[in-house]
N, C-alpha and C positions, 0 to 999 in steps of 0.2 A: 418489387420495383422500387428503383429507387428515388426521392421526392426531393428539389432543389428550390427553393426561391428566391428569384432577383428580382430586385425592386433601387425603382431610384429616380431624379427628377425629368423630364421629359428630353429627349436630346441629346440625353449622355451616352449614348452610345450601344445602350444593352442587346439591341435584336443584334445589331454588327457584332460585340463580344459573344454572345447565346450561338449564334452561325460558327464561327471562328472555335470556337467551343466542343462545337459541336462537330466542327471537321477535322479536330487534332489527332494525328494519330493515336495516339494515347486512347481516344473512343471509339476508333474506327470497328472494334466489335459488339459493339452496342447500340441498339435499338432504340434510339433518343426521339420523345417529342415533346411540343412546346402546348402552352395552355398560355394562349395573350389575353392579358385584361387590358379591358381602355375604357375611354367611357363614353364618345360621340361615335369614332368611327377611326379604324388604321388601315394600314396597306402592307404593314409589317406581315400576314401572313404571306401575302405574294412572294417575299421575298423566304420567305420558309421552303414556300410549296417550290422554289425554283432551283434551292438547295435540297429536294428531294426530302424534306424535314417536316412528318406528320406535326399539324399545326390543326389547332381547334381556337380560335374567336369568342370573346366572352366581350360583349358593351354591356358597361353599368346603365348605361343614359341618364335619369335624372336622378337614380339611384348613388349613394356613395358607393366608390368604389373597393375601399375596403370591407363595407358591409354585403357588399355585391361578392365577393373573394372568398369572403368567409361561408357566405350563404351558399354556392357552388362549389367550392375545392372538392364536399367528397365526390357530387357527380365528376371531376374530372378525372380525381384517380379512378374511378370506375374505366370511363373513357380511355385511360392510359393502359389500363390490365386489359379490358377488349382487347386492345391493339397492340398486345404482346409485348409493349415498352420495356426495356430494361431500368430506361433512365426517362422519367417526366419531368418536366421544367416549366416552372408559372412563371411569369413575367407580367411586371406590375407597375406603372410610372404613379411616383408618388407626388402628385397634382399640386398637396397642401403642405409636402413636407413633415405633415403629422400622420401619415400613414404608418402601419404596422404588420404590415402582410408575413411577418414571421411564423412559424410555430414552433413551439418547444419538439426539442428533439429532429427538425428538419432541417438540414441547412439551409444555411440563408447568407444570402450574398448583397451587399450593395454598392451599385455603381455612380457612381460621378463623377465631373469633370474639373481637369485643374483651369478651366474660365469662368468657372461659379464665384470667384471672390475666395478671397482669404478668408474672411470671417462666416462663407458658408456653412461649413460642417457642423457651428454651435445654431444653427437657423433649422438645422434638419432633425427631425424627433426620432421616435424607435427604427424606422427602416436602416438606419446607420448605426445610430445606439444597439441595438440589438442584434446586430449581423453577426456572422460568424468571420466573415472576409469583406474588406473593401477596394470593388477596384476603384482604377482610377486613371482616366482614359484622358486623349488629349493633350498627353503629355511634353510629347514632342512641340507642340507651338509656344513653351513657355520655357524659364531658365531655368538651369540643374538650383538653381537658389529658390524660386519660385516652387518649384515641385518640392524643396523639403521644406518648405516653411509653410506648404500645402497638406503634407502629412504630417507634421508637428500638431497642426489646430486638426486634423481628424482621430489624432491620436487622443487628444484633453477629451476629444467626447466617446470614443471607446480604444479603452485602452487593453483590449483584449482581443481587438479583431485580429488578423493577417491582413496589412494594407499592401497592393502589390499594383502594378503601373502594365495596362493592357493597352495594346497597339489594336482596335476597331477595323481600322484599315489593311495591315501588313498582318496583321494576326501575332504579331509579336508580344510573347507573354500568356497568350492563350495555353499552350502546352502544360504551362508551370501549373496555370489555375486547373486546369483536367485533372491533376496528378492530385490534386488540394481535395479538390470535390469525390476523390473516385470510396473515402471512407463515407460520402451520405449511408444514412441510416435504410435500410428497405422497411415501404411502409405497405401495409396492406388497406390499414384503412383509419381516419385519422377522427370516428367518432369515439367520444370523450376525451378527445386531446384537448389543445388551448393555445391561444395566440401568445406570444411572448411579451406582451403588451394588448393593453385596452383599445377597442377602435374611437377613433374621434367620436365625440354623440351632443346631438341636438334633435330634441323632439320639440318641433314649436309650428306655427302656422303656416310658415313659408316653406316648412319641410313636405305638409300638406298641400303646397300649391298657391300659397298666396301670392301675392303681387303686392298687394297694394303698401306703401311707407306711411309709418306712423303709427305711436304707442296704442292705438285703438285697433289696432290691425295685429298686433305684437300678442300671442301668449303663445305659452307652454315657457319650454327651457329654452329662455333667453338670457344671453350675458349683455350688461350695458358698458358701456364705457365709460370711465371716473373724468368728469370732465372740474 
């Protein structure tokens, strides 16, 4: 089976591209499903289950959700070989922008939009840093000038990805990226593998449940601010 991860900031478009994706001819003899991470609650599987597209539900809740990701991925490929997948795809919105849901050796895909600002790409940590491919959706609402001075500043922060411009809505562009992804790696199972980056980390009181503000209230691994 083989193992995809897209990840990227909330809104840019991924379940629409993951569908679109997913209906290209190019895959049409492959048994695709999807593994949705979120963290309160989506409706994105509806929209799976309505495209006939095996879709399983994973909420982090108060949990991180890259630590949530990491902590389940191998139950999902388990999940995905049950269900005789050819092709399993995680989908992951990256909340803080320092998300890392990569893994060495798995493709990894990241998606965003050309209405995040020009100076976004240097704002967003390893899920773009470390991709393999960047799409980049929304393209049509802005100008042929905008869109490459959009992948200019994606390029200074990985200058080794494949950035390529996916149509969400018409599906245009989807095909190209099916034909990108069809070398994923088959994975059987990903213990003692390793993320391609470190997951964000704070062990401190509030991670525990606290509430209440103020240095009395504050231990573990805390960062202060240089005032």
């Amino acid at each position: 089976m083989k193992l995809i991860t897209i990840a990227g900031p909330p809104s840019t478009g991924k379940t629409s591209i993951i569908i679109k994706l997913i209906k290209s001819p190019y895959w049409k003899n492959y048994n695709v499903g999807v593994i949705k991470f979120d963290c309160l609650s989506t409706e994105d599987d509806k929209s799976f289950e309505a495209n006939g597209i095996p879709v399983k539900v994973g909420l982090a809740g108060h949990f991180c959700p890259d630590h949530y990701f990491v902590s389940n991925i191998e139950e999902c490929i388990e999940w995905g070989k049950k269900h005789n997948l050819d092709i399993l795809i995680t989908e992951s919105a990256g909340l803080c922008n320092r998300c890392s849901p990569h893994v060495k050796g798995v493709k990894a895909v990241c998606v965003i939009d050309n209405l995040m600002g020009v100076n976004t790409p240097k704002k967003i940590g390893p899920m773009l840093r470390y991709a393999d491919i960047v799409v980049v959706t929304k393209g049509d609402i802005v100008s042929q000038a905008e869109r490459e001075v959009f992948a200019y500043h994606i390029r200074k922060q990985n200058s080794k990805a494949y950035i390529m411009p996916v149509n969400g809505i018409t599906g245009q562009g989807a095909f190209e990226l099916s034909t990108l992804l069809e070398d994923a790696a088959d994975v059987d199972t990903l213990i003692g593998g390793g993320l391609r980056f470190s997951m964000p980390a704070s062990i401190c009181s509030y991670c525990l449940g606290e509430t209440k503000i103020g240095q009395d209230y504050q231990v573990g691994n805390i960062k202060k601010i240089t005032i």
